[in-house]
C-alpha positions as CSV (number, residue, x, y, z in Angstrom):
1,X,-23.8,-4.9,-7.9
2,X,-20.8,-6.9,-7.5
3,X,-21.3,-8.6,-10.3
4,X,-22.0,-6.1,-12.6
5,X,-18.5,-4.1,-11.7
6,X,-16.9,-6.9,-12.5
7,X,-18.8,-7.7,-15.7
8,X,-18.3,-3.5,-16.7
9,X,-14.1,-4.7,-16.1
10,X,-14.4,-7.8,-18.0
11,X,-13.6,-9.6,-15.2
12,X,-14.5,-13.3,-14.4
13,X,-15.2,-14.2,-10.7
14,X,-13.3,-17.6,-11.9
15,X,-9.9,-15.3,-12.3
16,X,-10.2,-15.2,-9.0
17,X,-6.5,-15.2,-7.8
18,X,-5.5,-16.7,-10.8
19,X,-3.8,-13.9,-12.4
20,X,-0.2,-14.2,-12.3
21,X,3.1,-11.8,-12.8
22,X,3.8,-13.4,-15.7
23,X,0.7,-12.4,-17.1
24,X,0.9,-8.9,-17.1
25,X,4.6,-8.5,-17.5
26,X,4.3,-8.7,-21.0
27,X,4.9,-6.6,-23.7
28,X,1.6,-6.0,-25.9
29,X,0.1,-3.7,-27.9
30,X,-2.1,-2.3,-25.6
31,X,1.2,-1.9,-23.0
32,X,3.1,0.4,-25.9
33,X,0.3,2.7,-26.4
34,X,-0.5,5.6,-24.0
35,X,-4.1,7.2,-24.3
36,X,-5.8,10.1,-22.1
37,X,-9.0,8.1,-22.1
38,X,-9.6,4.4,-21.9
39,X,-12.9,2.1,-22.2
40,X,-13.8,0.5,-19.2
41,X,-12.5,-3.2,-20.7
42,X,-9.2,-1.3,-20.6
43,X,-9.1,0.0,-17.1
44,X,-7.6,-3.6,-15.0
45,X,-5.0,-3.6,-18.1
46,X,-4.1,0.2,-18.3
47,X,-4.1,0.0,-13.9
48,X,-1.4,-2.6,-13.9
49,X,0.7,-1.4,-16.6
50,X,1.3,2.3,-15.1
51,X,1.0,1.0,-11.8
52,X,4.8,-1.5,-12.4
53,X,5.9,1.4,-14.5
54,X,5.5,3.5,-11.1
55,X,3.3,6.3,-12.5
56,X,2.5,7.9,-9.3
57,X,-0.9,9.3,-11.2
58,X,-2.0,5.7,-11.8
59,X,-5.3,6.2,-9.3
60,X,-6.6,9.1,-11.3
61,X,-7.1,7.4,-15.1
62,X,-10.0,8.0,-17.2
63,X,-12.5,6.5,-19.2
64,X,-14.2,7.9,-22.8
65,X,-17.4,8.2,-20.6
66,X,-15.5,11.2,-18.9
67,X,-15.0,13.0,-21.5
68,X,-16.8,15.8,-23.0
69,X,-19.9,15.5,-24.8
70,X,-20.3,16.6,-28.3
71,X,-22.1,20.9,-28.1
72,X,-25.2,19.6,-30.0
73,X,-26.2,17.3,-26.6
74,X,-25.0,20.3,-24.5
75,X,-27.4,22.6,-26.3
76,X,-30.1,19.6,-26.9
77,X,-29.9,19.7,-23.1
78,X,-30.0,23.5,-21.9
79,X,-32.8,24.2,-24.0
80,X,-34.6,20.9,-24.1
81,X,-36.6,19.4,-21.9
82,X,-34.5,17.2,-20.4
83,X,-33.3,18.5,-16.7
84,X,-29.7,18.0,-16.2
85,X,-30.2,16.2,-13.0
86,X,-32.6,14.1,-15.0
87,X,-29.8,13.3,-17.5
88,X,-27.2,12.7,-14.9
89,X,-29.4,10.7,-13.3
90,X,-30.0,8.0,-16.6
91,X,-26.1,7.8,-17.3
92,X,-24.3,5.1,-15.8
93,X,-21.2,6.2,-13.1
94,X,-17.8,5.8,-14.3
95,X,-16.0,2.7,-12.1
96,X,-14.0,4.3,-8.9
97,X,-10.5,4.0,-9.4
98,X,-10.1,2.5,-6.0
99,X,-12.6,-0.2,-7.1
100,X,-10.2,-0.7,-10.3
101,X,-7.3,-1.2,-7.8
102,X,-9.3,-3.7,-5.5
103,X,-10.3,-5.8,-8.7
104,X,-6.9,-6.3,-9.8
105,X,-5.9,-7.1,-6.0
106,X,-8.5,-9.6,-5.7
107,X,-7.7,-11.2,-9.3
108,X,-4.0,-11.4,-8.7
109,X,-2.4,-14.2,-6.7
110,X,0.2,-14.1,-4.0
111,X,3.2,-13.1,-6.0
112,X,1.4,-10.5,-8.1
113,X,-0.2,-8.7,-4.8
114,X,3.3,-8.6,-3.6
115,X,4.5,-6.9,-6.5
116,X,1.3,-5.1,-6.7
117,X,1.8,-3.4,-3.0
118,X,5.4,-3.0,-3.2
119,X,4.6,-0.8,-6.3
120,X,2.3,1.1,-4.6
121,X,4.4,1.8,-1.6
122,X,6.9,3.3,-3.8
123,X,4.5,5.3,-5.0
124,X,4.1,6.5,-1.6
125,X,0.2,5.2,-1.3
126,X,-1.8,4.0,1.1
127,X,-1.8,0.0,0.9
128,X,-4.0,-2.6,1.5
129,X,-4.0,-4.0,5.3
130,X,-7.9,-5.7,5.6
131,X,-9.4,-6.5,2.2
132,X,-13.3,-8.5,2.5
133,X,-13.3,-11.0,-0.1
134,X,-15.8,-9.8,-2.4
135,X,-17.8,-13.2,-2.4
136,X,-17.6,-14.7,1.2
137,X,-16.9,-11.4,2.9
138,X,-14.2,-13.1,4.9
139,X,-11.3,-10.4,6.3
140,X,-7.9,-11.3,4.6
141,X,-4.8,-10.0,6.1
142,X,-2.3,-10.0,3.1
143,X,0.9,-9.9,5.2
144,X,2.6,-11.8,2.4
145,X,2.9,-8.5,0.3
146,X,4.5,-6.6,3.2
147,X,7.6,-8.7,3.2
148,X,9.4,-6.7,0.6
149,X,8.9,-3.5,2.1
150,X,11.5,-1.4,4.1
151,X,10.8,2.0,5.5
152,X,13.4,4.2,6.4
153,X,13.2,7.8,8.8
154,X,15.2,9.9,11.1
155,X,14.6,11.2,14.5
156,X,15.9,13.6,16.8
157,X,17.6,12.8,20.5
158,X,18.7,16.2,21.8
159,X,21.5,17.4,18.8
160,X,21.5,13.7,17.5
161,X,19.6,12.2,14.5
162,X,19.2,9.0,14.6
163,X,18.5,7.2,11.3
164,X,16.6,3.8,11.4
165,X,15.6,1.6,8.5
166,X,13.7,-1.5,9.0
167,X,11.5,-4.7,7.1
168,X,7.7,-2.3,8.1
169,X,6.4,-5.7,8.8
170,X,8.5,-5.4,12.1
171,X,8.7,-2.2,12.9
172,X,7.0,-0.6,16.2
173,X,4.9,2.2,15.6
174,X,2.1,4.4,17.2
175,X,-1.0,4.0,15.3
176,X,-3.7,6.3,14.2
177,X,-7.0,5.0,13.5
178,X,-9.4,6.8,11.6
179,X,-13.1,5.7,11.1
180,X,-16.7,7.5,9.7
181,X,-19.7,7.2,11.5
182,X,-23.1,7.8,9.0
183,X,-22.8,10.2,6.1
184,X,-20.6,13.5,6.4
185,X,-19.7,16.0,4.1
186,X,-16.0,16.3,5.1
187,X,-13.8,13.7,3.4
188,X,-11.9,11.5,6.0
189,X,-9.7,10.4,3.7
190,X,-8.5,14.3,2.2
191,X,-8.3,14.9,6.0
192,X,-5.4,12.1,6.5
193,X,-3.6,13.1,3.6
194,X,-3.1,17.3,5.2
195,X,-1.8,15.2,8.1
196,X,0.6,13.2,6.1
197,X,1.7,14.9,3.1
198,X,0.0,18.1,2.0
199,X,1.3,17.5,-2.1
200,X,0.6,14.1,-2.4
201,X,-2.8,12.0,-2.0
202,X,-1.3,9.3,0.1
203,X,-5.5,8.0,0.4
204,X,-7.4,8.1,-2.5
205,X,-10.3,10.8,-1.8
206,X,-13.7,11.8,-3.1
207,X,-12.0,15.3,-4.5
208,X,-9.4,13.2,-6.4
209,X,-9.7,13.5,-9.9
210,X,-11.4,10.4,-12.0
211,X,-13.3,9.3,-8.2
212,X,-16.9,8.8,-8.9
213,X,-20.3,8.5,-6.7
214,X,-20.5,4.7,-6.4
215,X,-18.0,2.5,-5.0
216,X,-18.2,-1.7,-4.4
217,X,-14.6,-2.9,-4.0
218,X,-13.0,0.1,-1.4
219,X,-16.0,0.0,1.5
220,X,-14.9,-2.1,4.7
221,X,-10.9,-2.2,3.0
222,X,-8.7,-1.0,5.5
223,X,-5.9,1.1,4.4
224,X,-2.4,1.9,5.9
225,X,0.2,4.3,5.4
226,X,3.4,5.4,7.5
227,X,4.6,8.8,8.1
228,X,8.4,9.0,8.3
229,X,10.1,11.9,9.8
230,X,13.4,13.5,8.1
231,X,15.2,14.4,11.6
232,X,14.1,18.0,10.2
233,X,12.7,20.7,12.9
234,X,9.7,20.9,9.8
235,X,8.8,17.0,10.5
236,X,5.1,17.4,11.4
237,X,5.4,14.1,13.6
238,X,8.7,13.3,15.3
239,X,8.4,9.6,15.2
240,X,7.4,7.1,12.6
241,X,3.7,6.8,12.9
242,X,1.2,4.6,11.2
243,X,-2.0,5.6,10.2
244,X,-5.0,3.7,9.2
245,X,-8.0,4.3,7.0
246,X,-11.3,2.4,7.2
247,X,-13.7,3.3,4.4
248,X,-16.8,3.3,4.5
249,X,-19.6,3.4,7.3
250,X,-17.5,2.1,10.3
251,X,-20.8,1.4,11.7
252,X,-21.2,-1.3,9.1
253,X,-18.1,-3.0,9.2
254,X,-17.9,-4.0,12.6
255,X,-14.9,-6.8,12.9
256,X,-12.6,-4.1,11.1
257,X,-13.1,-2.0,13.9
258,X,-12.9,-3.9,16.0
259,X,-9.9,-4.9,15.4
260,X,-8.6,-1.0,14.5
261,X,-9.6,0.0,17.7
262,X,-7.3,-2.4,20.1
263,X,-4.4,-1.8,18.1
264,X,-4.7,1.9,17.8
265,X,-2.6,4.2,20.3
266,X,-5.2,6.6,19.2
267,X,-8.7,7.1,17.7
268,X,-10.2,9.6,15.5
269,X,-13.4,9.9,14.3
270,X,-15.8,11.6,12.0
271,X,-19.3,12.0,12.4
272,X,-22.6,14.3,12.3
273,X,-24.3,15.0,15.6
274,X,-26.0,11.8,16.5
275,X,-28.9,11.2,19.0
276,X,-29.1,8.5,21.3
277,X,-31.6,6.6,19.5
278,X,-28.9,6.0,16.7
279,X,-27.5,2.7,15.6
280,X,-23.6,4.0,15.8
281,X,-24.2,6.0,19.0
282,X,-23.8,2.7,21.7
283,X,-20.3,2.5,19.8
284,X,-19.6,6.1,20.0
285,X,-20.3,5.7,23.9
286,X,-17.9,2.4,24.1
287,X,-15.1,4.5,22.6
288,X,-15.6,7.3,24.9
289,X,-15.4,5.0,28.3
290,X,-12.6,3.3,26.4
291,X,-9.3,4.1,27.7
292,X,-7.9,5.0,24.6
293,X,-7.3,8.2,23.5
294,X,-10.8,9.1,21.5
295,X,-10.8,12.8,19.1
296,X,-14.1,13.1,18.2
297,X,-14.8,15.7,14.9
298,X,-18.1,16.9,14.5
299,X,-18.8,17.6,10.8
300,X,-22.2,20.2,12.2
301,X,-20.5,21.5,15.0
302,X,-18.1,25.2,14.7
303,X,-15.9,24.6,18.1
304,X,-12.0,24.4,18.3
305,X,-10.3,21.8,20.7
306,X,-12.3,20.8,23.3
307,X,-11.1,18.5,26.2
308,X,-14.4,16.7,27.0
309,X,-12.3,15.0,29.7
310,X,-8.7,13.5,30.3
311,X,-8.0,11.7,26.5
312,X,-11.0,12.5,24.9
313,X,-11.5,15.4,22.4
314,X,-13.8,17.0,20.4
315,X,-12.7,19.4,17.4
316,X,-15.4,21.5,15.1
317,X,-15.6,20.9,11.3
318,X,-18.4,23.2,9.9
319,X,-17.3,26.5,8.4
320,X,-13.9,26.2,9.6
321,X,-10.5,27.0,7.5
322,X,-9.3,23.4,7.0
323,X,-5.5,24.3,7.0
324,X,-6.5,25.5,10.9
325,X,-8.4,22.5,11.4
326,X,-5.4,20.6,10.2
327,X,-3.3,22.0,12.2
328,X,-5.2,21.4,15.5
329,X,-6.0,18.0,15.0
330,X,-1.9,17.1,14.4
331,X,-1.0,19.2,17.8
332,X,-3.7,17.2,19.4
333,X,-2.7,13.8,17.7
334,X,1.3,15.0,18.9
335,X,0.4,15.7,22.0
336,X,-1.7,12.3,22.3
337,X,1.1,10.2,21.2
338,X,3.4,11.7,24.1
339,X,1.2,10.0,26.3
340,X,0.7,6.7,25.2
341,X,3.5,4.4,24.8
342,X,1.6,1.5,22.9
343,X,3.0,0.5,19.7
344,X,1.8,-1.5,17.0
345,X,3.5,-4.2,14.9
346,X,2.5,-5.1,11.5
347,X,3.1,-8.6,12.3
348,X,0.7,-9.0,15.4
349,X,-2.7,-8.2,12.7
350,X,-2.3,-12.1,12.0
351,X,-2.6,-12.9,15.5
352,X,-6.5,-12.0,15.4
353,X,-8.6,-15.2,15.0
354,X,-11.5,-13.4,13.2
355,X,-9.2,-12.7,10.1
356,X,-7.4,-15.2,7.4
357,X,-3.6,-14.5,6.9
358,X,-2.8,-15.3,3.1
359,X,0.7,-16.7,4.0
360,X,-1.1,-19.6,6.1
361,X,-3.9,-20.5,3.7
362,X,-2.0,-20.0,0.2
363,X,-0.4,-22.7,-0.5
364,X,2.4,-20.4,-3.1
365,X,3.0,-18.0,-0.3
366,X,3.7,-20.4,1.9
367,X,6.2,-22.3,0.0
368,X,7.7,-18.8,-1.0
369,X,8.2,-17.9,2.4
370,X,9.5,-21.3,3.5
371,X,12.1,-20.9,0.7
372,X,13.3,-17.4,0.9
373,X,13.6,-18.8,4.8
374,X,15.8,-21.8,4.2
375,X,18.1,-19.6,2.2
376,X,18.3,-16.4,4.5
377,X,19.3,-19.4,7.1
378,X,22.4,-20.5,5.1
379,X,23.9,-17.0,5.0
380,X,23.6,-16.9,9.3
381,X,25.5,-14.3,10.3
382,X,28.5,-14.3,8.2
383,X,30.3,-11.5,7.4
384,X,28.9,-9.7,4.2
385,X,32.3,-9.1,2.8
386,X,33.3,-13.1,2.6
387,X,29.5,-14.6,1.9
388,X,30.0,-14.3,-2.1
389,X,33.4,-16.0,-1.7
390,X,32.4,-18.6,0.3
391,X,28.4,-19.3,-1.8
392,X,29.5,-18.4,-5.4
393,X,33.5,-19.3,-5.4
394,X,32.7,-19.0,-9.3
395,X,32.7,-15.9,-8.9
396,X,35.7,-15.0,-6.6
397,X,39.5,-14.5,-6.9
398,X,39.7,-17.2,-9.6
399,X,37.2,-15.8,-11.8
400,X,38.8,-12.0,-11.4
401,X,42.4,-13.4,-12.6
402,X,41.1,-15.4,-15.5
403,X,39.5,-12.0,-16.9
404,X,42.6,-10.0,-16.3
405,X,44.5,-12.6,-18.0
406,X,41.7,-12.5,-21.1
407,X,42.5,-8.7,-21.2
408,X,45.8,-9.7,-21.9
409,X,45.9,-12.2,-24.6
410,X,43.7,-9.9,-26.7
411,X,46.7,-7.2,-26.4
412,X,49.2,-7.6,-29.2
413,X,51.7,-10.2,-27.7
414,X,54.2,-12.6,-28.9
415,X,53.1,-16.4,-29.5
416,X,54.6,-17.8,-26.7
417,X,53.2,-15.2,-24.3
418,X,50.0,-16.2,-25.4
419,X,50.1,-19.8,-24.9
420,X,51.6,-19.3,-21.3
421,X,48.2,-17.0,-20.7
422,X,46.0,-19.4,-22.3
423,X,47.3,-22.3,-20.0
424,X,47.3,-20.5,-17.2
425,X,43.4,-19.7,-17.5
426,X,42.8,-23.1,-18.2
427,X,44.7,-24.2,-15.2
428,X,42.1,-21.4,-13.3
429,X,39.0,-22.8,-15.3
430,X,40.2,-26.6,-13.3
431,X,40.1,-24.9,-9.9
432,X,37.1,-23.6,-10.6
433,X,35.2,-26.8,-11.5
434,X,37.1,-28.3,-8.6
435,X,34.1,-26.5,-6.1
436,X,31.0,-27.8,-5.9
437,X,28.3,-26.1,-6.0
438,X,27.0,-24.7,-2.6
439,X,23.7,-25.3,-0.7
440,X,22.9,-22.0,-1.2
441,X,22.8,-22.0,-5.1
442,X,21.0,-25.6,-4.9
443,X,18.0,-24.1,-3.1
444,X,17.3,-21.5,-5.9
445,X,17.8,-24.8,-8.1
446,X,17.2,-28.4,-6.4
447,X,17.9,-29.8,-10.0
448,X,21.6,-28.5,-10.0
């Protein structure tokens, strides 16, 4: 199956991490042209391009397949004997979207995932924290494409708002696990975005326009977003929390939750009714004696918020208003996060021994971190208003004079007026090449 998505994307398994920035940064035909529909050969291309050009509706392109068919096959169809589940059945599923995304992760080196998730973030989506390599099903942690990201929120003390803005890689959050247990006709994923942000699909769901039935890429990918509060009485959660999406049958993916589960502050999790012959229900039963806080939501069961005992709850899914289940679900979630003061640091996944962090075992991302270190280390802790003077003297006092006194020689001015200006900026341009050039601008450029 893995195969043939990539084959359907015209994707080699040899690209492999191969596919660079400078690769897609170009300026094509394809890149000038903007189409409704696209073929399926078009959908890594068409992904990338909207996705740098920070289209927030990148996740819900299109393909011709999608389109509507011609009213002689509509017709041939009604009053044929062909049954429409019959022809559903013989046409091929478009690709997911989400799979499109996870191909282009998985082609694109360290640089390009960078840019990649950076993109995305500002596109307020959900990003990539656990991604299975698609051929040794090994968990990658790609903590490399954090670095670039800052978050920024406000919180209330009493009358005070306190604003905070931080790298997310270090910041200290609660963390909200969500997982699926067996097959449910709820969507998880819609679910978490009614928590987050009512308008925007923070977590790609199965409602989402373009999503289809299959999916190869997205199972056993764990994604993260953050909630940041405004300092506004309307914030639904009053600090920055984290929240974390694992797709697919948790029961299935097993290290991932693993993992989830002892960083979470709290768990949530969807399921049918199971009895206690079922594979997931030993889990389900570890997570309950567990003394993390558990809420349990039964996708067969009608009940409001029910306090099995002290940190554990159960909350009804079937028939029920899902604005009201919304809302009881964030109180509970609010009211669980009072009571736990565990945080969770971006930085501390890496620490697990079952997972590979790309900046230790990619080569590039490790020389791009030891770089960007070596010259964050030369600025120190100077003061911001006197680090330009001192790393690009170029640049400083000297430079400023010598372009006033350009201003000034092409004003109309007498001959010998000129001359003295002209001398005088050469007399600048000798103290200029009288520095040398700094440590700082070397590292960008050891040949200097």
């Amino acid at each position: 199956k893995m195969e043939k998505l990539f084959r359907k994307l015209h994707v080699d398994f040899k690209h492999i991490n191969k596919l660079r920035a400078a690769d897609v940064l170009q300026i094509t035909k394809h890149s000038l042209q903007s189409n409704e529909f696209y073929s399926e050969e078009e959908l890594i291309q068409t992904f990338i391009q909207k996705l740098l050009m920070m289209n927030y509706r990148d996740q819900t392109q299109q393909t011709d397949n999608d389109s509507s068919e011609e009213e002689s096959d509509i017709f041939d169809d009604v009053f044929g004997n062909i049954s429409p589940s019959d022809k559903a059945s013989s046409q091929s599923d478009p690709v997911h979207p989400m799979d499109v995304q996870m191909a282009v992760f998985h082609c694109a080196d360290g640089f390009l995932k960078q840019l990649m998730v950076t993109k995305l973030s500002q596109c307020q989506y959900a990003l990539p924290l656990l991604v299975p390599d698609p051929l040794t099903q090994q968990i990658e942690f790609p903590l490399w494409t954090f670095r670039q990201i800052n978050k920024s929120w406000k919180m209330r003390n009493n009358n005070e708002i306190i604003s905070q803005t931080q790298p997310i890689y270090k910041a200290q959050t609660p963390m909200v696990c969500f997982f699926r247990f067996g097959s449910v006709s709820s969507s998880k994923s819609q679910l978490m975005n009614r928590l987050i942000n009512e308008k925007h699909n923070t977590f790609f769901h199965r409602n989402c326009p373009g999503s289809s039935r299959t999916r190869e890429l997205i199972d056993g990918v764990v994604e993260i977003a953050w909630f940041c509060p405004s300092g506004k009485n309307t914030d639904k959660f009053t600090d920055c929390v984290a929240f974390c999406n694992l797709h697919g049958d948790a029961g299935e993916h097993e290290k991932q939750l693993q993992i989830l589960t002892e960083m979470a502050s709290v768990n949530v999790v969807l399921l049918p009714r199971l009895d206690k012959y079922d594979r997931n229900a030993s889990i389900i039963k570890n997570l309950y004696k567990d003394k993390k806080l558990l809420i349990c939501l039964f996708t067969e069961d009608k009940s409001s918020v029910i306090e099995m005992k002290k940190r554990k709850f159960i909350i009804g899914l079937k028939d029920r208003n899902q604005s009201d289940v919304s809302e009881e679900l964030r109180r509970v979630i609010n009211d669980c996060l009072k009571e736990s003061s565990s945080t969770f640091r971006l930085e501390d996944v890496s620490k697990h021994s079952v997972i590979r962090v790309d900046e230790e075992d990619d080569d590039d991302c490790r020389r791009g971190r030891e770089a960007a270190q070596q010259m964050m280390s030369l600025l120190g802790n100077k003061d911001l208003t006197k680090i330009k003077e001192s790393f690009l003297p170029h640049q400083g006092k000297l430079w400023h004079q010598w372009c006033q006194n350009n201003k000034e020689l092409h004003r109309p001015q007498g001959e010998k007026i000129e001359m003295e200006i002209s001398r005088k900026n050469t007399e600048i341009r000798h103290q200029q090449h009288e520095f040398h050039i700094s440590d700082f601008i070397k590292s960008n450029d050891p040949d200097l």
